[in-house]
BAPADO-914809 format. One record per residue: residue number from 1; y, x, z of N, C-alpha, C in turn; residue in one letter. Coordinates in nm, 3 decimals. Layout:
+-----+---------+---------+---------+---------+---------+---------+---------+---------+---------+---------+
| num |     nyy |     nxx |     nzz |    cayy |    caxx |    cazz |     cyy |     cxx |     czz | residuo |
+-----+---------+---------+---------+---------+---------+---------+---------+---------+---------+---------+
| NUM |       Y |       X |       Z |       Y |       X |       Z |       Y |       X |       Z |       A |
...
+-----+---------+---------+---------+---------+---------+---------+---------+---------+---------+---------+
END
This chain:
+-----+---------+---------+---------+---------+---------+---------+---------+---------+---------+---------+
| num |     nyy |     nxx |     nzz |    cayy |    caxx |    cazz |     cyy |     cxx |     czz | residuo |
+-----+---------+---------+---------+---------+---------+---------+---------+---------+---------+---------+
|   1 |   6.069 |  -3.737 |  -4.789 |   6.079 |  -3.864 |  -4.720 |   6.209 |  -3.933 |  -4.758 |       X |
|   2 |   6.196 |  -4.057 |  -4.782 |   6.299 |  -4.147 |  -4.787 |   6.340 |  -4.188 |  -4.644 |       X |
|   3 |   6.491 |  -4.175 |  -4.611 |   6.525 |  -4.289 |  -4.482 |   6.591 |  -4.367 |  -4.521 |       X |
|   4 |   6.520 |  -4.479 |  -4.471 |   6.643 |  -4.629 |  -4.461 |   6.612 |  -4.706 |  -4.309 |       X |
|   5 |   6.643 |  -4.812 |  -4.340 |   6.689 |  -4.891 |  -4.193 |   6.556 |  -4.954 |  -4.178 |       X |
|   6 |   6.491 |  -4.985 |  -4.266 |   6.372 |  -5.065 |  -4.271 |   6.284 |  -5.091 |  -4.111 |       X |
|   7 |   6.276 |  -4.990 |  -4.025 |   6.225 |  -5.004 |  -3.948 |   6.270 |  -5.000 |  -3.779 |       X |
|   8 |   6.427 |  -4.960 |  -3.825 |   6.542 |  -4.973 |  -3.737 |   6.663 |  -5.019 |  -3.821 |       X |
|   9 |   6.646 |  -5.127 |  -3.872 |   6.775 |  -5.183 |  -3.922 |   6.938 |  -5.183 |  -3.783 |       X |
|  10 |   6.928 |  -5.177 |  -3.705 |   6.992 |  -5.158 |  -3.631 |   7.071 |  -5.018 |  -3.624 |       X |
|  11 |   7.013 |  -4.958 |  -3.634 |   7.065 |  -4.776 |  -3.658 |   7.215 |  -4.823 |  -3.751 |       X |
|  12 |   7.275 |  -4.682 |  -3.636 |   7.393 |  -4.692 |  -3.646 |   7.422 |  -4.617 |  -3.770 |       X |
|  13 |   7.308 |  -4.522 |  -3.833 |   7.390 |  -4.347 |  -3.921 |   7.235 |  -4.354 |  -3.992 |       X |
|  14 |   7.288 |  -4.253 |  -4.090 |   7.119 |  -4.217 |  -4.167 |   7.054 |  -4.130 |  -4.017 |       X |
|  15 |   7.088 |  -4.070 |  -3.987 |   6.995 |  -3.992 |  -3.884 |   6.916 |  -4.038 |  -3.755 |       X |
|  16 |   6.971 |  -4.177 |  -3.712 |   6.914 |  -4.243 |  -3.658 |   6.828 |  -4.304 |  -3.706 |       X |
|  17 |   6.771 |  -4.322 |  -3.910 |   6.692 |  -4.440 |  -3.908 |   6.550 |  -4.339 |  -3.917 |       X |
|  18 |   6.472 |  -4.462 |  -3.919 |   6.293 |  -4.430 |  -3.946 |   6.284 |  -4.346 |  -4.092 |       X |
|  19 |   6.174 |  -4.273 |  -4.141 |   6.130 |  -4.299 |  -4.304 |   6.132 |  -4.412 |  -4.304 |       X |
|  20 |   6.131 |  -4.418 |  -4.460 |   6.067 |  -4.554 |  -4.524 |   5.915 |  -4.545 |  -4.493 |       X |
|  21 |   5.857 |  -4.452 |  -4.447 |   5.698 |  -4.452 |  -4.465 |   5.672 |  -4.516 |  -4.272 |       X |
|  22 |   5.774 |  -4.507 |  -4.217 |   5.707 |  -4.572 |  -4.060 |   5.712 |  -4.741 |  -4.061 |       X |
|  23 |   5.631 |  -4.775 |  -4.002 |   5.600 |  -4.934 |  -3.957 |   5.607 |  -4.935 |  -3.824 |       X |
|  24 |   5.609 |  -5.066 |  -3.800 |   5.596 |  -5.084 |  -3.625 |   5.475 |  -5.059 |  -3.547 |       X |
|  25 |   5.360 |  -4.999 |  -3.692 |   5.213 |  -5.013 |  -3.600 |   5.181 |  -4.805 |  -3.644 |       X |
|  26 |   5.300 |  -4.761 |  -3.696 |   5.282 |  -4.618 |  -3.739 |   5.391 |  -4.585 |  -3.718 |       X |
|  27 |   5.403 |  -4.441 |  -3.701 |   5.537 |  -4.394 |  -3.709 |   5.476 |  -4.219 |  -3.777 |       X |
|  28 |   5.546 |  -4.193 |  -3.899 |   5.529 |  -4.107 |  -3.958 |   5.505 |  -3.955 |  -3.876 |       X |
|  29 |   5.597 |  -3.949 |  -3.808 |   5.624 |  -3.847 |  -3.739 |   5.551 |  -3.774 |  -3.578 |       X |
|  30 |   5.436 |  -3.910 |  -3.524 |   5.376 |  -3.889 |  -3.461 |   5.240 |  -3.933 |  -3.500 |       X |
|  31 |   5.216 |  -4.006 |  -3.590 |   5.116 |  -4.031 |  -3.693 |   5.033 |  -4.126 |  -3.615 |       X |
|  32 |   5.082 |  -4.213 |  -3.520 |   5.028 |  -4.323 |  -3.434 |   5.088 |  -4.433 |  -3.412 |       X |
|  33 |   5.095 |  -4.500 |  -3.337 |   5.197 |  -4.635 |  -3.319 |   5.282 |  -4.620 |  -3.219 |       X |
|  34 |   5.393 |  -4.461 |  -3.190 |   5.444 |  -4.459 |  -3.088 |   5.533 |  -4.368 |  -3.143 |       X |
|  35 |   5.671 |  -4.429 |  -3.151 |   5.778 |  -4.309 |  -3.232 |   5.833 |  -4.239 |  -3.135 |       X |
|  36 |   5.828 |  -4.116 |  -3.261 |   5.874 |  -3.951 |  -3.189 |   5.968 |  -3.911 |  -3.302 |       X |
|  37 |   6.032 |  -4.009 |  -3.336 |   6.178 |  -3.964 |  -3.384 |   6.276 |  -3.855 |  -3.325 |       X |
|  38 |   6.316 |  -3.738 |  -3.368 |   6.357 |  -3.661 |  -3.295 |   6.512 |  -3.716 |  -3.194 |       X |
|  39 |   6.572 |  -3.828 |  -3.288 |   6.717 |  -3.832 |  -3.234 |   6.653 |  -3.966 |  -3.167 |       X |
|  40 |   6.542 |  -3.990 |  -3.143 |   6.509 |  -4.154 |  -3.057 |   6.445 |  -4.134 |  -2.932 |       X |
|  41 |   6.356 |  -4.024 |  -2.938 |   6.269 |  -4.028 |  -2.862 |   6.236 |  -3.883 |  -2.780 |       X |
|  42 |   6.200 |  -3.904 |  -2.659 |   6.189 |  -3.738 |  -2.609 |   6.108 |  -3.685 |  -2.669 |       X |
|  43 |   6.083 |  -3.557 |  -2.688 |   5.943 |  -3.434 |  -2.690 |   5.862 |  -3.505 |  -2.585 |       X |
|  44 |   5.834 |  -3.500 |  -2.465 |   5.733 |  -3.530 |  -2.379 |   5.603 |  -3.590 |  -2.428 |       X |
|  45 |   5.541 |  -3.554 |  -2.411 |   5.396 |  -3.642 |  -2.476 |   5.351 |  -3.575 |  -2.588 |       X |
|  46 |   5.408 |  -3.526 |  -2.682 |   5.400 |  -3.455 |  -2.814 |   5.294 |  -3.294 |  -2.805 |       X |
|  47 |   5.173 |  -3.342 |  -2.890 |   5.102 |  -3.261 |  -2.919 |   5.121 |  -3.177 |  -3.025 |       X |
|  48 |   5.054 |  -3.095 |  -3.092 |   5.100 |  -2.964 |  -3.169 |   5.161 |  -2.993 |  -3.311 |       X |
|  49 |   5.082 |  -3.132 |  -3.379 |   5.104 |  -3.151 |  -3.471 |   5.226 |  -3.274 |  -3.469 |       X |
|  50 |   5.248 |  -3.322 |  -3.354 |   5.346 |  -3.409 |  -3.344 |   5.490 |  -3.320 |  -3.336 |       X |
|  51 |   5.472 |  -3.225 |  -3.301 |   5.570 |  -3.130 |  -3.279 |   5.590 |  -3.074 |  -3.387 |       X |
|  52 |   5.522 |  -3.049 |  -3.477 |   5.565 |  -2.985 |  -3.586 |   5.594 |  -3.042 |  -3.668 |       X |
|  53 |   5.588 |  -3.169 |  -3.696 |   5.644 |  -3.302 |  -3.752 |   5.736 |  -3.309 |  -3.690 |       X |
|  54 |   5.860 |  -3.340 |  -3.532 |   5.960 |  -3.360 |  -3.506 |   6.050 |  -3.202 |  -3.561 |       X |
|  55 |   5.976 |  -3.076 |  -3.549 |   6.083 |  -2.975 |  -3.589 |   6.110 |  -3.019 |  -3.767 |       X |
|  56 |   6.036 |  -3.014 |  -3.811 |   6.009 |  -3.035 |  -3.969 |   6.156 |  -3.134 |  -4.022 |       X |
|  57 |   6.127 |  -3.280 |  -3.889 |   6.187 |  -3.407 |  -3.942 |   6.350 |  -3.349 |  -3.870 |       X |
|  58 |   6.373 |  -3.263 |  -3.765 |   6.490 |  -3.202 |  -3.713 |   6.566 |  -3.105 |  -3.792 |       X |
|  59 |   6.486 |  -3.043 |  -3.903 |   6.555 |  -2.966 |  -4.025 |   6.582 |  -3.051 |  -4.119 |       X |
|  60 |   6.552 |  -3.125 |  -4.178 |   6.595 |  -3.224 |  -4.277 |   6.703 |  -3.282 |  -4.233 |       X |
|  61 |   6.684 |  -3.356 |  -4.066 |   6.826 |  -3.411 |  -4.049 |   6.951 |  -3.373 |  -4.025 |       X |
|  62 |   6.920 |  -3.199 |  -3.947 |   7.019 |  -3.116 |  -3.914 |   7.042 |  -3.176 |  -3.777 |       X |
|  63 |   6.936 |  -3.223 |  -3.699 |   6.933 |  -3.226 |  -3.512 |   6.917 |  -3.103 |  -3.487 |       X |
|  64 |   7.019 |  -3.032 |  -3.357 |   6.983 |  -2.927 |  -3.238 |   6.879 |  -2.991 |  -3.182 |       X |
|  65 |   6.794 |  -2.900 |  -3.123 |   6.699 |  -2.924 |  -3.026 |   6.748 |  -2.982 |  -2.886 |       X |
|  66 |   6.901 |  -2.937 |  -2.887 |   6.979 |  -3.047 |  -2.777 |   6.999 |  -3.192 |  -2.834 |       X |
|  67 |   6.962 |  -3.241 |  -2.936 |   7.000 |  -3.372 |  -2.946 |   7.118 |  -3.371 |  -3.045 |       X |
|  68 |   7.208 |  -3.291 |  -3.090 |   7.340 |  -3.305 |  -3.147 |   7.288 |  -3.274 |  -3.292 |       X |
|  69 |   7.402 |  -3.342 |  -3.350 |   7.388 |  -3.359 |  -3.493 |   7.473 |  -3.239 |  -3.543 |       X |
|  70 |   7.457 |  -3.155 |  -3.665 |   7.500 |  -3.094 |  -3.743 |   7.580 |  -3.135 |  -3.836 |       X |
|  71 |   7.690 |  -3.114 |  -3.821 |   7.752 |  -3.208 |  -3.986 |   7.846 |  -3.287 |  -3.946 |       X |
+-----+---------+---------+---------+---------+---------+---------+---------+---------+---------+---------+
END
């Protein structure tokens, strides 16, 4: 995955932004129109495969499961 701002140009850090692959009507990581960005959005709601997409997208960025960044 590529990240850029594209879909949170606002983001403060690379770890805050979207992929390049989410839109406002998708979001990669929950594979619907409702982001589950790990550093944006709670777990709550998140089914099996949405979950394994936020751990997946939480190793790449180097998020704790508390929210804190690595690095």
């Amino acid at each position: 995955m590529i990240f850029t701002g594209i879909t949170r140009p606002e983001a403060p850090d690379f770890v805050a932004r979207c992929p390049a692959a989410c839109t406002a009507e998708r979001c990669v990581i929950s594979t619907v129109g409702v982001c589950k960005h790990p550093y944006l959005s709670p777990d709550e709601g998140c089914g099996p495969i949405t979950m394994a997409n936020r751990n997946e997208a939480r190793k790449l960025l180097g998020i704790l499961p508390n929210g804190e960044v690595i690095g």
